[in-house]
MOPAC internal coordinates of N, CA, C and O (Angstrom, degrees):
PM7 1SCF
backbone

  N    0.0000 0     0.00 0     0.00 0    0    0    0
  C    1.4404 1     0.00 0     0.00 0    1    0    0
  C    1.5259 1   107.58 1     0.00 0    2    1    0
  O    1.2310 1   119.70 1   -28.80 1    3    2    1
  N    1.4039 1   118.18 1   151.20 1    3    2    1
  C    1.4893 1   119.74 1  -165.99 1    5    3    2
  C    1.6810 1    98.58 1  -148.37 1    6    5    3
  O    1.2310 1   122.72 1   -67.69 1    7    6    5
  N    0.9643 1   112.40 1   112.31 1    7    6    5
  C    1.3833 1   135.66 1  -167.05 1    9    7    6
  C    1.7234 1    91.82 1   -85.42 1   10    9    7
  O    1.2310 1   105.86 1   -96.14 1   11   10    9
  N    1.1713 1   143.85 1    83.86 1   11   10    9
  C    1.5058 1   119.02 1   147.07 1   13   11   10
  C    1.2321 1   154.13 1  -120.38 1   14   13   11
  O    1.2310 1   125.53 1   -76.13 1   15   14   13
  N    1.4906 1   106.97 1   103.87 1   15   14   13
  C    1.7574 1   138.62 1   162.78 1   17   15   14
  C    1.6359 1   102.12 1     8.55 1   18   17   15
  O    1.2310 1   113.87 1   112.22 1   19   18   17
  N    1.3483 1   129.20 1   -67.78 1   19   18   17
  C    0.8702 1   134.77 1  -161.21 1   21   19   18
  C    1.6199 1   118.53 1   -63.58 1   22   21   19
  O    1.2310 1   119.08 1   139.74 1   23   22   21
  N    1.2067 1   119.37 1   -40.26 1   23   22   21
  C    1.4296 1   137.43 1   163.29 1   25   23   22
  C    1.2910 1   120.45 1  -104.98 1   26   25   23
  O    1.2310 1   111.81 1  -171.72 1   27   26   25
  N    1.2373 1   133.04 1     8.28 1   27   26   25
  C    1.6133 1   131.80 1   170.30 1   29   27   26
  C    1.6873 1   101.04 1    68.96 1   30   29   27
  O    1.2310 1   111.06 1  -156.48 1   31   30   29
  N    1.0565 1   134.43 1    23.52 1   31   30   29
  C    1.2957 1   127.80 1   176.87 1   33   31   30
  C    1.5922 1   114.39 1  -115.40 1   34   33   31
  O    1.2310 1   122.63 1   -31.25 1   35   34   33
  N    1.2463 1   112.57 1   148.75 1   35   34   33
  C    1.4954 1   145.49 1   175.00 1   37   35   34
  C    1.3386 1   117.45 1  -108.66 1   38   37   35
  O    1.2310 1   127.74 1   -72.34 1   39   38   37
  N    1.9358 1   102.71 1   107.66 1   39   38   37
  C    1.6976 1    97.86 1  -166.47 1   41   39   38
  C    1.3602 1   104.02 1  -107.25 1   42   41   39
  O    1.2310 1   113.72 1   -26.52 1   43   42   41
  N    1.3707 1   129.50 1   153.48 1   43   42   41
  C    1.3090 1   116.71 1  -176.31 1   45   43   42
  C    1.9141 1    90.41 1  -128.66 1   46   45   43
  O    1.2310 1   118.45 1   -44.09 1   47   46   45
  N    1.3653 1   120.57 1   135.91 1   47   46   45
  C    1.2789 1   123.09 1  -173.57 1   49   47   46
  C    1.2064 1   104.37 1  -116.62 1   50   49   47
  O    1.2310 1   113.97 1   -68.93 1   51   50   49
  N    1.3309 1   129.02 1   111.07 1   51   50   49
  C    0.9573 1   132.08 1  -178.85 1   53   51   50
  C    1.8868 1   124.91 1  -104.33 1   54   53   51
  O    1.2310 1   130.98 1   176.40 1   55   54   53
  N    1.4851 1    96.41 1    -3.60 1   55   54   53
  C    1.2908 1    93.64 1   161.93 1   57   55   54
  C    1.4726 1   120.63 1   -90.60 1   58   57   55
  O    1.2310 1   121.11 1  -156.65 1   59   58   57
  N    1.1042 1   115.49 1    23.35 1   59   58   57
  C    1.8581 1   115.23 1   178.74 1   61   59   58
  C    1.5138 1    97.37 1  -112.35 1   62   61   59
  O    1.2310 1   114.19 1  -153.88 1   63   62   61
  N    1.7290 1   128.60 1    26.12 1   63   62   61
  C    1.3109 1   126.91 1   178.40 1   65   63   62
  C    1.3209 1    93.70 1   -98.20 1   66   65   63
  O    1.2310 1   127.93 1   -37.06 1   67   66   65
  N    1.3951 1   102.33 1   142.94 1   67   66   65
  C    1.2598 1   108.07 1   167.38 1   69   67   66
  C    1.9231 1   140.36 1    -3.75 1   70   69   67
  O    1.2310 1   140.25 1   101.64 1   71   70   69
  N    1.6496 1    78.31 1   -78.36 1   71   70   69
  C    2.0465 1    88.72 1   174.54 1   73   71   70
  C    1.6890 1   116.13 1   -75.33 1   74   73   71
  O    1.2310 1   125.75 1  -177.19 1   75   74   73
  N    1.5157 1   106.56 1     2.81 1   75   74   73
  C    1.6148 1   111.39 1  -168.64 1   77   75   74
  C    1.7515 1   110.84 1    93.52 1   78   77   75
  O    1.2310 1   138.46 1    15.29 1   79   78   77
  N    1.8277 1    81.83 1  -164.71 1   79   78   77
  C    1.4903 1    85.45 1   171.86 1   81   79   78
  C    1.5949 1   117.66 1   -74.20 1   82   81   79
  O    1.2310 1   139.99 1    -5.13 1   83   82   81
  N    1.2815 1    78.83 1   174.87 1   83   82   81
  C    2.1343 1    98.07 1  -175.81 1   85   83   82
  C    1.7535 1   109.86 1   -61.06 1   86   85   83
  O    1.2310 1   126.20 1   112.85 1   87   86   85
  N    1.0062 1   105.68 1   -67.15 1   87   86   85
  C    1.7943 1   135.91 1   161.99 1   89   87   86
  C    1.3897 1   128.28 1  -131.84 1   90   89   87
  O    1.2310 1   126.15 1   -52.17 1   91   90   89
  N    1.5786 1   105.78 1   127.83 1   91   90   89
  C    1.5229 1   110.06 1   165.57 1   93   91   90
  C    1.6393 1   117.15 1   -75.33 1   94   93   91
  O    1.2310 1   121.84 1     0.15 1   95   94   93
  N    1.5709 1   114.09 1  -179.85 1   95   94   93
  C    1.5074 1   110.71 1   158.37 1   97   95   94
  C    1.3645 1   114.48 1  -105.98 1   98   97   95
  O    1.2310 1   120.09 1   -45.17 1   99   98   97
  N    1.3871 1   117.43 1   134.83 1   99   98   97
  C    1.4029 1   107.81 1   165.08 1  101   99   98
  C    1.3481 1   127.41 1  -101.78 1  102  101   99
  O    1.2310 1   117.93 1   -69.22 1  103  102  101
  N    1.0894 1   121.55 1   110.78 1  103  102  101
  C    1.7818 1   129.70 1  -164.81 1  105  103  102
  C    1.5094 1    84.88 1   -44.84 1  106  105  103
  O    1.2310 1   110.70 1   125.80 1  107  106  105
  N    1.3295 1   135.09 1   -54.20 1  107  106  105
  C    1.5892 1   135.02 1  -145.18 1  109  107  106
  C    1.7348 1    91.88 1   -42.50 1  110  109  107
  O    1.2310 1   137.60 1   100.93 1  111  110  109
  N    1.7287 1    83.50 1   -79.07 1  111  110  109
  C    1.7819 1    83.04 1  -161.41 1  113  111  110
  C    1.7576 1    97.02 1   -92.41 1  114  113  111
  O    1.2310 1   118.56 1   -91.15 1  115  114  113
  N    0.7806 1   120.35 1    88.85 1  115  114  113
  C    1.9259 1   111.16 1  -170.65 1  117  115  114
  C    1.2189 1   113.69 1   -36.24 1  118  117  115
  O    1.2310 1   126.13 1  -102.01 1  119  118  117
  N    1.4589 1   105.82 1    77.99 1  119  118  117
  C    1.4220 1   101.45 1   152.54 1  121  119  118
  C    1.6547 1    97.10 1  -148.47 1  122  121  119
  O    1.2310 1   122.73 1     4.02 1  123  122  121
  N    1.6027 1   112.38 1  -175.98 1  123  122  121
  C    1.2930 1   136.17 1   178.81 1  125  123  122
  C    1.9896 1    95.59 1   -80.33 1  126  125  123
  O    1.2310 1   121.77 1   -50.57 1  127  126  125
  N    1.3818 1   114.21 1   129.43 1  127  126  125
  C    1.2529 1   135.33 1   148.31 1  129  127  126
  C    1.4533 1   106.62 1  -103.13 1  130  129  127
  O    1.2310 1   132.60 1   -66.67 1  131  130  129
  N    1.6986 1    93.27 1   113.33 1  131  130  129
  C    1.6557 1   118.62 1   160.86 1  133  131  130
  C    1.9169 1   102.19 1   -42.98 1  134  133  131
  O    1.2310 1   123.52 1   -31.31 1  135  134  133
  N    1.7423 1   110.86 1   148.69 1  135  134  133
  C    1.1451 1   117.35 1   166.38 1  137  135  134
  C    1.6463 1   105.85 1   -86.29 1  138  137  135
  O    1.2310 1   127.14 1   -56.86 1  139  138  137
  N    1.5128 1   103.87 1   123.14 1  139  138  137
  C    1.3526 1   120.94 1   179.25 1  141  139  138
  C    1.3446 1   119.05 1   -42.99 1  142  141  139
  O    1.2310 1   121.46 1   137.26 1  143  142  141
  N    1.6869 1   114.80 1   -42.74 1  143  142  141
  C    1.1750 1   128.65 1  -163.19 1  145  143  142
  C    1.7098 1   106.00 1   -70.92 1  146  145  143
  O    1.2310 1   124.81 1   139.01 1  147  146  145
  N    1.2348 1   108.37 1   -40.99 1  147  146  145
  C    1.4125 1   134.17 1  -156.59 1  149  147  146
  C    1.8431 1    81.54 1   -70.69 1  150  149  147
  O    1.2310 1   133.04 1    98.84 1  151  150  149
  N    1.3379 1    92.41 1   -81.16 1  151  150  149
  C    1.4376 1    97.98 1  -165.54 1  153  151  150
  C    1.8090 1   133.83 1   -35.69 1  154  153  151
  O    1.2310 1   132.13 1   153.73 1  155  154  153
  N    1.6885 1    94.18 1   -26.27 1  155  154  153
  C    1.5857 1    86.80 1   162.96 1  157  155  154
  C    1.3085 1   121.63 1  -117.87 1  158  157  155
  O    1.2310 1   125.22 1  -171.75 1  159  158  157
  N    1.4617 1   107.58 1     8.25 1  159  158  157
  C    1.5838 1   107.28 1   152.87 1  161  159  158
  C    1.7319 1   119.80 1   -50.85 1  162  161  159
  O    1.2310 1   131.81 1   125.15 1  163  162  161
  N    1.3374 1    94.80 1   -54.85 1  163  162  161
  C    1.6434 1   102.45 1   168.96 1  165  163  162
  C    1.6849 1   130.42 1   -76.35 1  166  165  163
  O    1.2310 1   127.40 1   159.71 1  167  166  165
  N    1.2279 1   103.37 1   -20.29 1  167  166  165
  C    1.7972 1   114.18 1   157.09 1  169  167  166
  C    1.5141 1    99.83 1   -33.89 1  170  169  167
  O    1.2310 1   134.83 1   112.15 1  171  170  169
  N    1.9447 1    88.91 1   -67.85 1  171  170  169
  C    1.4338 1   114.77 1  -148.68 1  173  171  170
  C    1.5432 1   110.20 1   -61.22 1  174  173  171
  O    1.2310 1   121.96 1   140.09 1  175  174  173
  N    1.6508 1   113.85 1   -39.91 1  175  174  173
  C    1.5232 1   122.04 1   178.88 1  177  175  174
  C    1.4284 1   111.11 1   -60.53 1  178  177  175
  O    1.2310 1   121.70 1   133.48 1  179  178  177
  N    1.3506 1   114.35 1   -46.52 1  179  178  177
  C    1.6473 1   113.12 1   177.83 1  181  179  178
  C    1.2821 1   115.08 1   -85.65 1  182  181  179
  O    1.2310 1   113.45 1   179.65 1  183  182  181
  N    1.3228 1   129.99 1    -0.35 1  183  182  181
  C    1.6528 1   127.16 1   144.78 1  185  183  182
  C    1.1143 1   113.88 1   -51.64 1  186  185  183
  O    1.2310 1   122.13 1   118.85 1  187  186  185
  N    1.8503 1   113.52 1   -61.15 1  187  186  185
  C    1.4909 1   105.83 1  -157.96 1  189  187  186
  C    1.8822 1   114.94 1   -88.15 1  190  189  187
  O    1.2310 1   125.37 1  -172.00 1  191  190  189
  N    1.7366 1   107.28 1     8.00 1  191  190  189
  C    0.9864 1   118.82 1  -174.76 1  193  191  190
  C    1.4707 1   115.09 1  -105.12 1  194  193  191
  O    1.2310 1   117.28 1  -158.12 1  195  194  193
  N    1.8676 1   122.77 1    21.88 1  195  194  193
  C    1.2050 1   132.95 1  -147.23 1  197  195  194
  C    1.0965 1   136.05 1    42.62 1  198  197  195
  O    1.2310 1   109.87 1  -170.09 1  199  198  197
  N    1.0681 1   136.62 1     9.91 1  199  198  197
  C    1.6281 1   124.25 1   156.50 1  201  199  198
  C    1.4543 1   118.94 1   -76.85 1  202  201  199
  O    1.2310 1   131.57 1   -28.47 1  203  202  201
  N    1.4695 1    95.27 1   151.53 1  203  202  201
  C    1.6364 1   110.58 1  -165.21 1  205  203  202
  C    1.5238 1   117.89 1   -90.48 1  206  205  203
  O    1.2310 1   125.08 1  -104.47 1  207  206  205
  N    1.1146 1   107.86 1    75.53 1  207  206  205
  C    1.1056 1   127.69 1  -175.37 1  209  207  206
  C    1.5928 1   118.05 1   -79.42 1  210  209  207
  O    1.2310 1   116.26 1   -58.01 1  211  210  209
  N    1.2323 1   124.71 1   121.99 1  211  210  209
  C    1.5730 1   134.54 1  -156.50 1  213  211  210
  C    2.2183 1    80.95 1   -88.59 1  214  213  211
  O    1.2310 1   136.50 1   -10.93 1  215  214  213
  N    1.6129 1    85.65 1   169.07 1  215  214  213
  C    1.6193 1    98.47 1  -175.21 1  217  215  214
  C    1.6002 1    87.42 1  -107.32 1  218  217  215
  O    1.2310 1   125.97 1   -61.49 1  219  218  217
  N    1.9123 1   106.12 1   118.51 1  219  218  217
  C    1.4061 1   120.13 1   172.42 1  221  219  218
  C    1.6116 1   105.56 1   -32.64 1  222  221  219
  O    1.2310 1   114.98 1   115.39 1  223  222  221
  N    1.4867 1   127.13 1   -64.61 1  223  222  221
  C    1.0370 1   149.80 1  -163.27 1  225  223  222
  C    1.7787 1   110.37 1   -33.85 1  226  225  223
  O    1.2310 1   132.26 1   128.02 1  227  226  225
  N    1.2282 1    93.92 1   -51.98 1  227  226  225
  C    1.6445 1    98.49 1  -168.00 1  229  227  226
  C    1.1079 1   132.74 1   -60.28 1  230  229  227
  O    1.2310 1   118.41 1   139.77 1  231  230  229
  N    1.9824 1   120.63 1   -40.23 1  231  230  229
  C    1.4586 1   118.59 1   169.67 1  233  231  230
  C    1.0789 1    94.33 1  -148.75 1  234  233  231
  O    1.2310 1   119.58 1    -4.09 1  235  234  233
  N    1.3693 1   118.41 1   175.91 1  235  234  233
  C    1.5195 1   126.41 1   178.44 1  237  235  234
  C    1.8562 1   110.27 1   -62.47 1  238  237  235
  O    1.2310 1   131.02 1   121.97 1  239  238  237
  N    1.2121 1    96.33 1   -58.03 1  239  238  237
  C    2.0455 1   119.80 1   166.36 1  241  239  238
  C    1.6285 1    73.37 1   -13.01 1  242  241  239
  O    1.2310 1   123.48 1    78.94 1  243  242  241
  N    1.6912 1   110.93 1  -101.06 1  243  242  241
  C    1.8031 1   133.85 1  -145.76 1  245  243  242
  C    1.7010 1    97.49 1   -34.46 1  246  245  243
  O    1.2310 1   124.98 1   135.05 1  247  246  245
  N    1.7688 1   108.04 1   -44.95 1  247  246  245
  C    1.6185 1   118.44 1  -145.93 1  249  247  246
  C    1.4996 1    84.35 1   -60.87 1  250  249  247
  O    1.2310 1   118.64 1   120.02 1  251  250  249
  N    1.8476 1   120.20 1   -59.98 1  251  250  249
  C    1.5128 1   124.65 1  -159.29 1  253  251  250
  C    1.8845 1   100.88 1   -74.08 1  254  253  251
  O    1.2310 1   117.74 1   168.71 1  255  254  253
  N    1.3030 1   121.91 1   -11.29 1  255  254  253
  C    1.2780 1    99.96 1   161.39 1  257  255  254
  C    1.0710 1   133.38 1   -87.86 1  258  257  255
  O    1.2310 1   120.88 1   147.50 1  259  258  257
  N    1.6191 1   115.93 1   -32.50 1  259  258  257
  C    1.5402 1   121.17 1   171.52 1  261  259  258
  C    1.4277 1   105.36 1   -62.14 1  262  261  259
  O    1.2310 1   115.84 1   165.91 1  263  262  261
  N    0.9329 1   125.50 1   -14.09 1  263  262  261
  C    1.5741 1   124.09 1   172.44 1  265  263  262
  C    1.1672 1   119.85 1   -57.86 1  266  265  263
  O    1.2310 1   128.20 1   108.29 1  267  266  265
  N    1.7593 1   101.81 1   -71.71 1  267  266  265
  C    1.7149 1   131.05 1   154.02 1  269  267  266
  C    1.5856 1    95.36 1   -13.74 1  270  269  267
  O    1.2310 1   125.68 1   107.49 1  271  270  269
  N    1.1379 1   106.69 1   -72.51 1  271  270  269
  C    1.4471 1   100.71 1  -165.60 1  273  271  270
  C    1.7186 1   142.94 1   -56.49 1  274  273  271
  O    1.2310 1   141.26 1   148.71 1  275  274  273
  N    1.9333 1    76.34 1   -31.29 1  275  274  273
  C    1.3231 1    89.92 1   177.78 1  277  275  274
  C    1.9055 1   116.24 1   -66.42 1  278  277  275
  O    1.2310 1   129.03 1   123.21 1  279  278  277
  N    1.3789 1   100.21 1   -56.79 1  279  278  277
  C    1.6933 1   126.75 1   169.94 1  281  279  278
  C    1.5825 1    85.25 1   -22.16 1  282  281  279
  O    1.2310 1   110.97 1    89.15 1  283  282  281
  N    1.2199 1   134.59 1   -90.85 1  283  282  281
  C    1.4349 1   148.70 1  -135.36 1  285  283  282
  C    1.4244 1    88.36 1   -75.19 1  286  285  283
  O    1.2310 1   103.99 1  -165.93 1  287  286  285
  N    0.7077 1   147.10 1    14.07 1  287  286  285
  C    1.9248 1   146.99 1  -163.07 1  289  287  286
  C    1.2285 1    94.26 1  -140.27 1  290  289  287
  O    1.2310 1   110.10 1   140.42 1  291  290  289
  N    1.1994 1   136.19 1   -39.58 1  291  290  289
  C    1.5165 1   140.36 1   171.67 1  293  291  290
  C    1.6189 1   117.22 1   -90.94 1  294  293  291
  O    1.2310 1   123.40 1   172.52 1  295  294  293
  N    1.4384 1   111.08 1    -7.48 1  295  294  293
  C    1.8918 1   119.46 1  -172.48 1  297  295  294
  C    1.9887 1    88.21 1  -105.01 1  298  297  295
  O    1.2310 1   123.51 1   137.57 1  299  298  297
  N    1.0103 1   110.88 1   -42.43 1  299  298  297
  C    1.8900 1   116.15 1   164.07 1  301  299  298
  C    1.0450 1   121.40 1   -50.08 1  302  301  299
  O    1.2310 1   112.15 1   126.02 1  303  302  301
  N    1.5075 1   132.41 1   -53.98 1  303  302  301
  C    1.1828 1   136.43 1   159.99 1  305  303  302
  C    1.4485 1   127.30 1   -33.63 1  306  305  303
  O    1.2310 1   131.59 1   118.71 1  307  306  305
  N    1.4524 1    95.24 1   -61.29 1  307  306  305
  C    1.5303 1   111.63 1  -173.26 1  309  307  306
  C    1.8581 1   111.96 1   -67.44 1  310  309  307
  O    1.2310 1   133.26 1   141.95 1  311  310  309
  N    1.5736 1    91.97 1   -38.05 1  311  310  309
  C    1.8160 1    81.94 1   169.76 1  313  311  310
  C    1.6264 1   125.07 1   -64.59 1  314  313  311
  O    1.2310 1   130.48 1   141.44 1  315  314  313
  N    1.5671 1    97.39 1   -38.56 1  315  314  313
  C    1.5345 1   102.27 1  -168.63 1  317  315  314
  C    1.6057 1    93.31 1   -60.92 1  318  317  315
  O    1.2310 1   112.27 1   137.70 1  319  318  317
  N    1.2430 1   132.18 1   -42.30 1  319  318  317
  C    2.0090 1   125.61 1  -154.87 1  321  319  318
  C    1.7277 1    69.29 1   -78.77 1  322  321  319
  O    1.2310 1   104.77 1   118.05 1  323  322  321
  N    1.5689 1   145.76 1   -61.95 1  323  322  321
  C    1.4856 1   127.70 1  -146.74 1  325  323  322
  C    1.8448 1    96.47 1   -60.10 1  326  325  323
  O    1.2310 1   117.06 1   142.13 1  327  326  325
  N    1.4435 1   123.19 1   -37.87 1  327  326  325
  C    1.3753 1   118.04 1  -177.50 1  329  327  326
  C    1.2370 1   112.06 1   -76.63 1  330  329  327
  O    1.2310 1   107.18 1   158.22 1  331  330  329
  N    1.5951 1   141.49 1   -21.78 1  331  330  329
  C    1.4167 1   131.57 1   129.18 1  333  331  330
  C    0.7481 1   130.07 1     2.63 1  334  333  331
  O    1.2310 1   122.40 1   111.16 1  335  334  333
  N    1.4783 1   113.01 1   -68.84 1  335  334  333
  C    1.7096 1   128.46 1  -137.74 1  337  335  334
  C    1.5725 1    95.54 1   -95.00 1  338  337  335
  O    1.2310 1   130.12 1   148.36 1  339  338  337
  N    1.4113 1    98.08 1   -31.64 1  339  338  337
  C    1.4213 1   105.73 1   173.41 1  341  339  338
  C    1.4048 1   123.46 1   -62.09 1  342  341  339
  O    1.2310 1   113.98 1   128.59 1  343  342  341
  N    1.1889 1   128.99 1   -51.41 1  343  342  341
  C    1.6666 1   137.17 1  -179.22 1  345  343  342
  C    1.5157 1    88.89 1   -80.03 1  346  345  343
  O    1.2310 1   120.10 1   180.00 1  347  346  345

């Protein structure tokens, strides 16, 4: 986190976490590729934490929901540390 005075801004760096960033871009096909690592760390946490989590593998349907899921597991996170920072 980078506090700076000079511009009134609050930086949060999230590529100095552990697994990296969230998603890169790939010029190839222009879009953002999710970080692999990331993504089934959190599969894996909300498996063993009961949620019903479909297997990416099986159809496209499972692939774009386990996604869904993941996003909102990673958009939760980020509010609760922004409501932190706040109190």
């Amino acid at each position: 986190m980078i506090d700076d005075d000079n511009h009134d801004y609050l930086y949060l760096i999230l590529e100095m976490a552990d697994m990296g960033q969230l998603a890169k871009w790939d010029f190839k096909v222009e879009r953002y590729v999710p970080n692999q690592q990331i993504y089934n760390f959190v599969v894996d946490y909300l498996r063993e934490n009961g949620a019903m989590v479909p297997d990416p593998e099986s159809s496209q349907v499972a692939y774009n929901h386990c996604t869904e899921l993941v996003c909102q597991y990673l958009f939760r996170q980020l509010a609760a540390a922004l409501v932190y920072l706040h109190e």
